[in-house]
N, C-alpha and C positions, 0 to 999 in steps of 0.2 A: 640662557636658562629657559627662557620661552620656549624657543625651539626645542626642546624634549619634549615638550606635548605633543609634536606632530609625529614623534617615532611611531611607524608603521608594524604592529605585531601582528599577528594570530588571524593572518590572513592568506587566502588561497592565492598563488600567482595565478595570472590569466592563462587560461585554455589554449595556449598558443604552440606553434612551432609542433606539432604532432599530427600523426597518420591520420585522418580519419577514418579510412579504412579498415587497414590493421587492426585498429586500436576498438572496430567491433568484431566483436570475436562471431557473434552469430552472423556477421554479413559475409562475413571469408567465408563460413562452413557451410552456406548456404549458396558460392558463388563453387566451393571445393564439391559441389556434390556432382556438376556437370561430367560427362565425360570425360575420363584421362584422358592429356593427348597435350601437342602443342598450344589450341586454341585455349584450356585451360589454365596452362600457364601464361600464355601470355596476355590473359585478361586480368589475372591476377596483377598480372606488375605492372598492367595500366591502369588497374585501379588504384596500388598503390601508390604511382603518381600522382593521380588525380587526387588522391587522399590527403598525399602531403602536399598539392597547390592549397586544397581547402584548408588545411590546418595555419595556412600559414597569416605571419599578421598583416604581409598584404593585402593578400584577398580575403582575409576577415575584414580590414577598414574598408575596401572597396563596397563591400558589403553594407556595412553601417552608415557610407556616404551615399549609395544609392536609395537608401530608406529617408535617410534624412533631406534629400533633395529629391521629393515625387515629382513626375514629369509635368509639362506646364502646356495648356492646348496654343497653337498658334493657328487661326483660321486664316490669316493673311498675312503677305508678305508687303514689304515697305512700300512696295507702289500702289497697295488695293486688291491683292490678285489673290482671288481664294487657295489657300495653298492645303490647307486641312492636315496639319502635321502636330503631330507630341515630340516636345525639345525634353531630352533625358540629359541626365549630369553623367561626362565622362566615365563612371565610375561602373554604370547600367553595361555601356557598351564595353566595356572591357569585360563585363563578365558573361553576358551573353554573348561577345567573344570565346571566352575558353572552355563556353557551356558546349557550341557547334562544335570545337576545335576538340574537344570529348568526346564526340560520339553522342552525343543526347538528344542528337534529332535522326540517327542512323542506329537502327533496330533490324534492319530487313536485307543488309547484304553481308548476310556472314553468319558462319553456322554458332549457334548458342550465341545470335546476338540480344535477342530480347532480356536472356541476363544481363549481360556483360551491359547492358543499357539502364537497366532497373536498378542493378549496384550502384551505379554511377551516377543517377537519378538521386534514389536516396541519398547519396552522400552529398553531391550539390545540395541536393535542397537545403542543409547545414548550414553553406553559406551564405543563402538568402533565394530567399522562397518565390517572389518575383520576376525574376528571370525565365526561374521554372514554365510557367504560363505558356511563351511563346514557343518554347522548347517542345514541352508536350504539344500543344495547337500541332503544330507543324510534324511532330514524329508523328503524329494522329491521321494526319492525312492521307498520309500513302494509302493506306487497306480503302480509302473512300474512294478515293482516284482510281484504283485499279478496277472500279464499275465500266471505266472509258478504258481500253488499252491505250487508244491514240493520245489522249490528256496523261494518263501515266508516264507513258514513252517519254513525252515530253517533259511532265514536271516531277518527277520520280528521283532525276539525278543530283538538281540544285535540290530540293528539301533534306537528300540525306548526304548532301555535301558536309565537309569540314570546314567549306569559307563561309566567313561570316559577312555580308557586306552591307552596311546600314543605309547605302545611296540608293533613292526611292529614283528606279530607271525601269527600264523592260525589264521583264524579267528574263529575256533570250540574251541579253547582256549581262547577264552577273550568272557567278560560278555556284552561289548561294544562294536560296533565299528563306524567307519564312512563313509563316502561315497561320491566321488566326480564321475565328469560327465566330457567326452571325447566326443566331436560331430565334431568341430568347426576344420578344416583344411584348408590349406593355400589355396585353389585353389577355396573353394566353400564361406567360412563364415557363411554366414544364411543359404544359400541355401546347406542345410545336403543332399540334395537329389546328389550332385555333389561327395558327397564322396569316395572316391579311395582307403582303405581302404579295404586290403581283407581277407577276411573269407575260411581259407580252412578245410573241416570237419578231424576231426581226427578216428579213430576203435571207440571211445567211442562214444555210441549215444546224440547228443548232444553237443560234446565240438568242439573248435574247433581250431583252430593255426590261428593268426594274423599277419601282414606286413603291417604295412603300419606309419603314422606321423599325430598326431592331435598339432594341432598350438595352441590351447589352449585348457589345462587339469585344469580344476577346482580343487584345494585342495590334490597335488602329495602327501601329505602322506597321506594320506587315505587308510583305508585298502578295499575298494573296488572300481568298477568302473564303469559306465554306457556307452558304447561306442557306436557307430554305423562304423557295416563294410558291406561290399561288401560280401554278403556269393553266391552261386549256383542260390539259390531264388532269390536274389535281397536283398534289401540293410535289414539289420536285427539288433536289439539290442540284446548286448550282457553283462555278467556279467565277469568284469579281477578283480579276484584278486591279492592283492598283493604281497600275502604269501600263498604257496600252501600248501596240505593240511600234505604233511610230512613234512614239515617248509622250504623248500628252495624259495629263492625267483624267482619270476614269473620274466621275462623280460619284463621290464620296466625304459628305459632306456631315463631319464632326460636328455634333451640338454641344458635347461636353465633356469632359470626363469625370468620370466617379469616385467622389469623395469617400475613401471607404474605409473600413474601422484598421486592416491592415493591408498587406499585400502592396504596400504605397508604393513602391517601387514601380510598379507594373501598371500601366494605364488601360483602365476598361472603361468603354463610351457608348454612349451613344451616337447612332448616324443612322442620316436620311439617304434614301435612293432614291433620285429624280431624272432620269431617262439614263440608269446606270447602266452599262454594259457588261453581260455577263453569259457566261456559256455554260449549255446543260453538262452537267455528271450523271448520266445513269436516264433512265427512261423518264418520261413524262410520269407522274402519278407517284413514282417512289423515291419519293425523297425520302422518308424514315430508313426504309432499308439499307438506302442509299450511305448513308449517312450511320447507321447503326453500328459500323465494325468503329468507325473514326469517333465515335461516344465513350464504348465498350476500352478502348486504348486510353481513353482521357480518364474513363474511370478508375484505371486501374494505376494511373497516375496518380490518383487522389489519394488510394491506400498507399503508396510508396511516397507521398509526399506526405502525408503524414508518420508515414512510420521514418521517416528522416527528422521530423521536427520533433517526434518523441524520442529517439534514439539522441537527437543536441540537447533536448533538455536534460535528459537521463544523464547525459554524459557530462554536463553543469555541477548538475546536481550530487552527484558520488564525486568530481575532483571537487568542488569544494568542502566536503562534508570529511574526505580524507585527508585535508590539512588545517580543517577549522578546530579549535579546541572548546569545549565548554564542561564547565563542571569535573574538571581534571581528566577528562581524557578525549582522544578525537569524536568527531560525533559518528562517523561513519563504526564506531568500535560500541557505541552506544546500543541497547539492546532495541530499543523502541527507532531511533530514527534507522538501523539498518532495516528491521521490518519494514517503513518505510520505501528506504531506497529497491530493498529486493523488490516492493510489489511494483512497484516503476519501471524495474530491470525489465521482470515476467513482460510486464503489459506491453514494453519494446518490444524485447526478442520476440513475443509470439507475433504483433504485428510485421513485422522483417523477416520471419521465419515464412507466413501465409504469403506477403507480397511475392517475395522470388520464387514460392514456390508457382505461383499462379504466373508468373513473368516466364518461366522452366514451361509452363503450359502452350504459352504461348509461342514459345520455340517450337513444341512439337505439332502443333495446330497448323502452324507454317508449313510443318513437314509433310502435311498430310493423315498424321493421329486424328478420328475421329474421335476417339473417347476422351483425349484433353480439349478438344474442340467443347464438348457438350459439358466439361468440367465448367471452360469459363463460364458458360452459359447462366448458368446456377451461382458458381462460385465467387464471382467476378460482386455482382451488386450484394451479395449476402458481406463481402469483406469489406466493399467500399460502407455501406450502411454502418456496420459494426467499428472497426478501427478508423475509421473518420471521428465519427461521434467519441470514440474513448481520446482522440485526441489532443482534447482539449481540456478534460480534469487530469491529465497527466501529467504535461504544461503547466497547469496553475499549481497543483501539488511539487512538480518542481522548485517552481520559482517558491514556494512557501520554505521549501528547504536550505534555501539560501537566505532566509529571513529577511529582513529590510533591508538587505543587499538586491535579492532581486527582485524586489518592486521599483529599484531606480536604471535610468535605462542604461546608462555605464555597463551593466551586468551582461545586458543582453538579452536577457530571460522576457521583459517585458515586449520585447519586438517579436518572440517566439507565442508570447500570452495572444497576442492580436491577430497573431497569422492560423492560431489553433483553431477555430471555427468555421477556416475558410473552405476546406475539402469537403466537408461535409455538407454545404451548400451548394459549391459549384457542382454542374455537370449531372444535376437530379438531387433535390434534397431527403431526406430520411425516408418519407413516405415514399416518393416515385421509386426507390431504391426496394423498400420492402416490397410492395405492387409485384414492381418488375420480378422479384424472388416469386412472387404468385404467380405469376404468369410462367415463369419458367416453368415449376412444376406440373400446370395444369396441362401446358402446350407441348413440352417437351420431355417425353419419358427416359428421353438418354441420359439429359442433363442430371435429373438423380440418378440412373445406373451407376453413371459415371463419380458422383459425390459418393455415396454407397462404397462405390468400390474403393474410392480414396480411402474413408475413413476406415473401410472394415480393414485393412492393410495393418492396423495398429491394434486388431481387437486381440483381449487376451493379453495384453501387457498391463495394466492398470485399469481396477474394478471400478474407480469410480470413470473413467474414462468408458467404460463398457455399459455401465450402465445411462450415461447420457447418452450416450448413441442408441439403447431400447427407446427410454425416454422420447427421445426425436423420431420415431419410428412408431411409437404413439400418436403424437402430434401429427406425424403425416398422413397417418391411417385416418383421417379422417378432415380433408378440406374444405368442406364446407362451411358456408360462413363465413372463412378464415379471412377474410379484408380486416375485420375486426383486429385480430392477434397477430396481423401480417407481422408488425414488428419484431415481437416475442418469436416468432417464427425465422427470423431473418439471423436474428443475433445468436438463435439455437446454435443455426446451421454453421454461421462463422466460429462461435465457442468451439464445437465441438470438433470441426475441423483443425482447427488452430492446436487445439486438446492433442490430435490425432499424430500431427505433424511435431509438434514437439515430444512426445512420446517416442516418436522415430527416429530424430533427429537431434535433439538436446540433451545438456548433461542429464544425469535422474536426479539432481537436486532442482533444475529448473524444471523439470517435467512434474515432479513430483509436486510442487509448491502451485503451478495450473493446474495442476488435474484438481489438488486439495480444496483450494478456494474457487476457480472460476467454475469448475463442475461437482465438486464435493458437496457445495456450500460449508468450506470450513472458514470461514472468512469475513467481514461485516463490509459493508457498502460502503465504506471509506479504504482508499491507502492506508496500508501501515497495519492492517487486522489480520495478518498471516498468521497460522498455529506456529508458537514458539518452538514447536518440537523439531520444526525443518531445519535443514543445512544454509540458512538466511546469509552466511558469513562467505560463500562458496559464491552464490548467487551476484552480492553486490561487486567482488572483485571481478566475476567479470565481467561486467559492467563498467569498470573502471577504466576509463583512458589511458593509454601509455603514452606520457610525456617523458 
């Protein structure tokens, strides 16, 4: 008789055993707008491979085990011998296994790869955000590398390999490898240009001997490394391996790693360089530039990994909501929690809708298109600033939707609440991101041509959409000053973009419900404040996962 208390009702099964692909409708219709032709389908059914590897409840627990066991530093091995390695739990390597075996560090050999790469990006990130790291690091590097032809030549083919190989050896030995990035030092932070870090040249032309301490090192096992030092010139990027080329190891010497609110999976550290070995990329003096296409790709990473993490929440959030009952009917059927869910939908799909589009840019940038070249320019830090920052009240409004369900970590939700802050800090925080939106505009007159022309592509379909685009056209008539307002300025330009592209490309019940609130102002500063008069009920199903 006891035992009927534990009977199980009025509960969501878990989010298992489904596409995750398919099952976002704005990720297909945004990967469907590429070219007809064979490449487009058959990115299509390797995404939905990869859709249903993520859905699955292997690689969700893989997932939940790599969180749950952060990697651990070991600076020596059992004889005394500085070894300077991070020991990861099985579960890491298996998935940064299937991340390479993806395509997620291969962007650059093959027509419409940078979608086919961005999809696939997003949708990993679903199953654990951590991995992601060295993924990007590494896809990031090619565009840096190619300053050297002769360094590209060579390291070009293992970065956008498919093998994964985690034994730290030459790197002319293995078919794969990886790559993390060293900027960030204690005294400067964003500002790389403060770096202390020095470069002294060695007989070899070319290499050169390092000193100095980066306060954070993205992905310490990594077999290579992206740094910036202080050389003769002036400040320069440069290439440290990890493993030199007659196999002894490089000096690279782990002080610790970082205790950090989430992303635990993924080890970020600190290290010292004490007569480290490392080879120039690109001219003496220019390291920023050097270095600026391999930022530019990490940032754009940051919007696509957050619109992956609001896109799992979202999708938490509407399957439970469509099986829970309360107050005699689903809650998802409930008037006030689908306003809810819809404005969570909106705030997904328009972030997934601006990332692939700007991933779409970067294909043709490849190609030689000038005017999507000077899109990222602009567009690139105005999205990272904007959908970074939205993606973390998204997250938390999620997890509230599942009530005291998802604040326990069984859910899941709570390991998505930890990870929501983290894009928005990495790789330029809010300010350096707005700045840099200054700068474009002041430096770069193409780069608004080119936004201009974006958006005006949509004018005349929706008034209030037409008139923020005046509105931003106000504001830029006159930049003076404008460090002040950078922010406000920043988030315009993302809105109304975002406004512009789902106008073109979304249902008009989702267009219409952005254009309403995020440009209208029909709408209050919380979730859940949509005019009741929209098609709310259209919105949340598709939204909704197919299990």
């Amino acid at each position: 008789m006891a035992g009927s208390t534990h009977t199980v009702t009025n509960q969501a099964p878990p989010l298992t055993g489904y596409d995750v692909f398919t099952s976002d409708r704005a990720l297909v219709e945004a990967v469907g707008r590429q070219p007809a032709g064979e490449a487009r389908e058959e990115a299509l059914a390797e995404l939905s491979g990869l859709g249903r590897s993520c859905g699955s409840w292997q690689t969700q627990e893989w997932g939940a085990q790599a969180n749950a066991h952060p990697p651990v530093l070991r600076t020596h091995d059992r004889y005394g011998h500085r070894v300077d390695e991070a020991d990861f739990h099985p579960a890491w390597h298996r998935l940064l296994g299937k991340g390479v075996s993806a395509g997620l560090t291969d962007a650059w050999s093959r027509p419409g790869g940078h979608v086919r790469r961005a999809a696939a990006f997003l949708v990993w990130t679903q199953v654990e955000a951590g991995n992601c790291c060295p993924l990007s690091m590494t896809h990031a590097a090619v565009p840096a590398l190619r300053a050297d032809p002769e360094l590209a030549a060579e390291w070009e083919p293992r970065l956008t390999s498919r093998v994964y190989d985690r034994e730290l050896r030459p790197a002319h030995l293995k078919a794969g490898v990886l790559f993390g990035m060293g900027m960030t030092e204690k005294q400067g932070g964003s500002d790389v240009r403060a770096n202390s870090t020095a470069a002294r040249p060695l007989a070899e032309d070319g290499t050169y001997e390092l000193t100095g301490h980066k306060w954070f090192c993205s992905a310490p096992m990594s077999d290579g490394f992206l740094v910036l030092a202080r050389a003769p010139g002036g400040l320069t990027c440069f290439l440290v391996p990890r493993v030199l080329a007659d196999g002894t190891r490089n000096v690279f010497l782990i002080q610790r790693l970082k205790d950090k609110l989430g992303n635990r999976s993924n080890a970020s550290a600190e290290v010292e360089f004490a007569g480290t070995w490392a080879r120039r990329v690109g001219a003496e003096g220019r390291g920023v530039p050097t270095i600026i296409d391999m930022v530019a790709a990490t940032r754009l990473d940051c919007v696509l990994g957050s619109a992956g993490l609001m896109r799992q929440a979202v999708a938490q959030a509407v399957h439970h909501c469509a099986y829970r009952e309360a107050f005699g009917a689903k809650l998802a059927d409930q008037p006030l929690m689908r306003n809810v869910l819809a404005d969570l939908a909106i705030e997904s799909e328009a972030a997934t809708t601006l990332g692939l589009r700007l991933a779409a840019a970067c294909d043709a940038a490849a190609g030689g298109d000038e005017r999507e070249r000077a899109l990222l320019r602009l567009a690139v830090p105005a999205a990272k600033y904007w959908v970074t920052k939205r993606c973390a009240p998204v997250v938390v409004e999620a997890a509230e939707c599942l009530g005291g369900n998802g604040y326990v970590e069984e859910s899941g939700l709570p390991r998505l609440v930890r990870e929501s802050p983290l894009n928005s800090v990495w790789e330029g925080a809010g300010n350096v991101q707005a700045l840099d939106v200054l700068r474009a505009l002041g430096r770069e007159p193409a780069a608004l041509d080119a936004y201009l022309t974006e958006v005006g592509a949509a004018r005349g379909a929706d008034h209030r959409l037409d008139a923020a685009i005046r509105g931003l056209l106000t504001e830029l008539a006159d930049l003076a000053a404008a460090e002040g307002r950078a922010r406000l300025l920043a988030e315009r330009l993302a809105l109304v973009l975002q406004g512009a592209l789902l106008v073109r490309y979304a249902p008009p019940e989702v267009a219409d419900a952005f254009c309403a609130s995020r440009l209208g102002g029909d709408g209050g500063a919380a979730f859940g404040t949509l005019p009741p008069t929209l098609d709310l009920a259209a919105v949340v199903e598709r939204a909704r996962p197919v299990v």
